[in-house]
C-alpha positions in Angstrom: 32.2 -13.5 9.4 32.9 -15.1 12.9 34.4 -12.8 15.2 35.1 -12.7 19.2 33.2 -10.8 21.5 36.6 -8.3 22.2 37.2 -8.1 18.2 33.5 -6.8 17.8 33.9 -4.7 20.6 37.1 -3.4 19.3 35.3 -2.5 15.9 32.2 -0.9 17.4 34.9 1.6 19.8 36.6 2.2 16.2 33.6 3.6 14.6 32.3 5.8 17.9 35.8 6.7 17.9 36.1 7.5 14.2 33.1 9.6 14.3 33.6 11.7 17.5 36.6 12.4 15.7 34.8 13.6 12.0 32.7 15.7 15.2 36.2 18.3 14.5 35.5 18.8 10.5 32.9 21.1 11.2 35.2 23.3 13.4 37.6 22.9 10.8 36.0 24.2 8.2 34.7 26.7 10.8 38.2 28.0 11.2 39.3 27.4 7.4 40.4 30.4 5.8 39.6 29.3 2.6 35.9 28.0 0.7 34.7 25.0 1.5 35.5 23.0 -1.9 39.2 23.8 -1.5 39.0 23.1 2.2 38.1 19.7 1.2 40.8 19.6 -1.4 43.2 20.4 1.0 41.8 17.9 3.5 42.4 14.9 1.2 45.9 16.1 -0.4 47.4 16.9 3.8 45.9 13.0 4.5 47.4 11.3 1.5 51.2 11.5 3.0 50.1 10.4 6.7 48.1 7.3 5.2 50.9 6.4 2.7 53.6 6.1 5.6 50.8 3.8 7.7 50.1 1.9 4.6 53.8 1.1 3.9 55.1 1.0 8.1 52.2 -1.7 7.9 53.6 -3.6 4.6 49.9 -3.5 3.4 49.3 -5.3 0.5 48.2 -3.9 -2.9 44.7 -4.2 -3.7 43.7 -6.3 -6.9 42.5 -4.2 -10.2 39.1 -4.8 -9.4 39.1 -3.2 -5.9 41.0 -0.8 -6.8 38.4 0.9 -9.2 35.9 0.2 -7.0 37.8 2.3 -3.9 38.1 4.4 -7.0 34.7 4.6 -6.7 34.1 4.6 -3.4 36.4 8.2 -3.0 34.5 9.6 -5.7 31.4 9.2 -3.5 32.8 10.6 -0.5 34.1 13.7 -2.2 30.5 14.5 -3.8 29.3 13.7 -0.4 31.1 16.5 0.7 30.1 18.7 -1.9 26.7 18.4 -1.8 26.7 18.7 1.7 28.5 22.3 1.7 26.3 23.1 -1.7 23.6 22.4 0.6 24.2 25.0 3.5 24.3 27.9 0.5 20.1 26.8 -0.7 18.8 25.7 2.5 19.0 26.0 6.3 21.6 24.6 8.5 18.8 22.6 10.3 17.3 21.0 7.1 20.7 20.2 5.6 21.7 18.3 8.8 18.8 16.8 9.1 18.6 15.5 5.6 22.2 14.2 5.7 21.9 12.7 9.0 19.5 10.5 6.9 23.0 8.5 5.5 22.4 5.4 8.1 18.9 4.7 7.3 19.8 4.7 3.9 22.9 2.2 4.2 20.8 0.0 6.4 18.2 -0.6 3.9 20.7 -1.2 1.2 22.4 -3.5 3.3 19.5 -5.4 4.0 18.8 -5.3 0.1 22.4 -6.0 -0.8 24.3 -8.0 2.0 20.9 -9.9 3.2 21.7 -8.4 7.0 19.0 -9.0 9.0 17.2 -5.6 10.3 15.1 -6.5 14.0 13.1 -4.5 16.1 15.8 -3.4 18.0 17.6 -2.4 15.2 14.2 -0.1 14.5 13.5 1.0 17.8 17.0 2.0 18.3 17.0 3.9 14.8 13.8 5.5 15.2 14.8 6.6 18.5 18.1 8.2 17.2 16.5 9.7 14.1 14.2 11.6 16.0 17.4 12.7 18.3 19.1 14.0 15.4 15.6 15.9 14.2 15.9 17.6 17.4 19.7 18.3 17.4 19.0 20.2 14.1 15.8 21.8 15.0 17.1 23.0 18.2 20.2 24.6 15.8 17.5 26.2 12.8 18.9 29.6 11.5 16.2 32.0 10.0 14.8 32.0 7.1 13.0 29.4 4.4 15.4 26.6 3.0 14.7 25.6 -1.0 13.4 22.4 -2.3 16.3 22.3 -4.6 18.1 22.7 -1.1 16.6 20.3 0.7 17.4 18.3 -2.1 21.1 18.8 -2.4 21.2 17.8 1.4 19.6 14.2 0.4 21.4 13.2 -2.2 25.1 14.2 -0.1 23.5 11.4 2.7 22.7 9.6 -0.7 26.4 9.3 -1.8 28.1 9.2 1.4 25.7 6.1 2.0 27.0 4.9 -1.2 31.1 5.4 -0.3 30.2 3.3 2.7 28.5 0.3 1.2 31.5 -0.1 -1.6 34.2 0.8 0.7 32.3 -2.3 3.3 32.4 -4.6 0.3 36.0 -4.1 -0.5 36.9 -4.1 3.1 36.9 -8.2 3.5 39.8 -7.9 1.0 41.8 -5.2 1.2 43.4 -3.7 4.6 41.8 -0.4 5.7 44.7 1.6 5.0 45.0 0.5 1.6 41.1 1.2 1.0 41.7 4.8 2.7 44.7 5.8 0.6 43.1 4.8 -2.3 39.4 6.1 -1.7 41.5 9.7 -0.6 43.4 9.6 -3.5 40.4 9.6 -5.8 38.8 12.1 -3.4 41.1 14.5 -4.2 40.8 14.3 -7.7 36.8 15.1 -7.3 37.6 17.6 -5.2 40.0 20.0 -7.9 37.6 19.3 -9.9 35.2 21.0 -7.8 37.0 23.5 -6.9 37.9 24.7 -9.9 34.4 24.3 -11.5 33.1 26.2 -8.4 35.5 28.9 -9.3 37.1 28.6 -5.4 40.6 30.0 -5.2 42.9 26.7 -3.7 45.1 29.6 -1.9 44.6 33.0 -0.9 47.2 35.3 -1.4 46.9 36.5 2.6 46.7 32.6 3.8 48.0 32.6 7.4 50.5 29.7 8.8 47.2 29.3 11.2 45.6 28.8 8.1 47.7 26.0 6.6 48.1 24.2 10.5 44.0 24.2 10.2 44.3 22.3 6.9 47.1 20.1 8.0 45.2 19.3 11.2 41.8 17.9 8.8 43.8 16.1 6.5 46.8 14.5 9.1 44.0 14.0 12.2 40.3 14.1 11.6 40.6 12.5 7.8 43.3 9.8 8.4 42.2 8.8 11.9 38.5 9.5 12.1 37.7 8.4 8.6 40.2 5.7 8.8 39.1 4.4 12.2 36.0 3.9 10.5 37.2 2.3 7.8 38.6 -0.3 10.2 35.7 -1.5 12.1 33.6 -1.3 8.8 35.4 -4.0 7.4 34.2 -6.2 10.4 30.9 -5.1 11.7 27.1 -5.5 9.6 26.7 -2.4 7.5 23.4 -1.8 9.6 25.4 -1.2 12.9 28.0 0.5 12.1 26.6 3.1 10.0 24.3 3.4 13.0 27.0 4.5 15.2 27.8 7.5 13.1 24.9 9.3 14.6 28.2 9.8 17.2 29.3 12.5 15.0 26.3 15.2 15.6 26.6 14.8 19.5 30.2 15.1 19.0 30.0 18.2 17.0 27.8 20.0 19.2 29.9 19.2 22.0 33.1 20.8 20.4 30.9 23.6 19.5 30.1 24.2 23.3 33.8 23.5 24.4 35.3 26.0 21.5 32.8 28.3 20.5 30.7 28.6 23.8 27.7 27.1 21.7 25.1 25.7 24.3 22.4 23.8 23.4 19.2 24.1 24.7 16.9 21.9 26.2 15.7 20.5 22.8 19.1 19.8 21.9 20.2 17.7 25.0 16.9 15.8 24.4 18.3 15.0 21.0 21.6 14.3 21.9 20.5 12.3 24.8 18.4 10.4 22.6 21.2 9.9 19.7 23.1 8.1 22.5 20.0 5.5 23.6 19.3 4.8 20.3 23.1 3.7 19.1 22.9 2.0 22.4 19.9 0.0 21.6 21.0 -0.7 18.2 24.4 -2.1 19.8 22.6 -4.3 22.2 20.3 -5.6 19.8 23.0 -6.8 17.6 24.6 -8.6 20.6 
């Protein structure tokens, strides 16, 4: 698709803005005073209203029958994304799962290469390489004690797996159907996974001493980081190649530690601003090689 310089540039800010923004979940959940399957569940229900009121303010059209089941689709992938990610922290170490799903944009690339022909350069590797390596260091420089599981490890893949997979539908749908159409749909679906999860992961959906600081952490995932961090993504996905803007997720780890420092006092040590440092060059590359 042509596009101006400013409309590309507008779509590349919408994704580093978007996942600066997913940088919160973590401290979401952090401060979540229930599991982490109903925090999800309660993430996608809070978001639902919020991106229904965009949808109809905007007067965005329905999607066809066919893009709806496959935003259908898409949700379901982002909600199993979610749970194998948080069944991944319980079998392995916080360093291995990160690392492993941190793996989501190499994955997406090479399907987009495979699926929407997009050309990957050398600057598109030597920018990835350089950011994969960052991100090995952000989770290194982060390991808890203790051995991780292969069946961990695995669990950790396969969440970069499907959330690869949420993006790639949710790009093909996006040069038909408005992004908040595709987010209140994809949510929608979401939140369907998610009970499901829940309840099969025997997680209670409310506590009987839930706090009102409780409910305001569940409002703020679902009404701020879902809705405008995953819908700001959903935006610039629909007009950038698959192999850059999955790219510029790698925004999310540096953004995370950098709440952590802010909220929690977490500081990272030299190893750690290597990596993050080196996140930042290699999303740079990438973005200049694609200019």
């Amino acid at each position: 698709m042509s596009q101006s310089s400013a409309q590309r540039t507008r779509a590349i800010l919408s994704v580093a803005t978007g996942a600066a923004i997913i940088g919160l979940a973590p401290v979401g959940m952090r401060l979540s005073e229930l599991g982490p399957q109903a925090t999800a569940f309660w993430r996608f229900a809070f978001a639902i209203p919020m991106l229904a009121l965009i949808a109809l303010l905007l007067k965005a059209p329905a999607s066809s029958m066919r893009d709806t089941r496959l935003l259908v689709v898409a949700g379901a992938c982002f909600a199993l994304d979610m749970a194998l990610w948080h069944a991944a922290l319980g079998y392995t170490t916080v360093a291995n799962a990160t690392l492993f799903s941190n793996m989501t944009p190499i994955l997406a690339a090479a399907a987009g290469w495979l699926l929407f022909k997009e050309r990957i350069g050398r600057g598109w590797l030597a920018g990835a390489g350089i950011a994969v390596i960052g991100a090995a260091l952000m989770s290194l420089s982060r390991a808890q004690e203790g051995q991780g599981t292969f069946g961990g490890d695995l669990l950790g893949m396969a969440s970069a797996v499907w959330y690869a997979a949420y993006l790639l539908v949710l790009r093909g749908v996006r040069d038909r159907v408005g992004a908040a159409i595709a987010m209140l749909s994809t949510t929608a679906a979401a939140m369907v996974v998610a009970a499901v999860v829940t309840a099969v992961m025997g997680e209670p959906f409310v506590v009987p001493d839930m706090t009102w600081r409780g409910w305001l952490v569940l409002i703020f995932l679902g009404v701020f980081v879902h809705t405008f961090g995953q819908g700001l993504i959903a935006y610039g996905l629909g007009q950038l190649p698959i192999t850059l803007s999955t790219v510029l997720l790698w925004v999310q780890p540096v953004s995370a530690a950098a709440f952590g420092w802010v909220l929690f006092g977490e500081n990272l040590n030299a190893a750690g601003i290597l990596g993050a440092a080196m996140i930042l060059a290699g999303v740079f590359v990438v973005q200049r090689a694609r200019s």
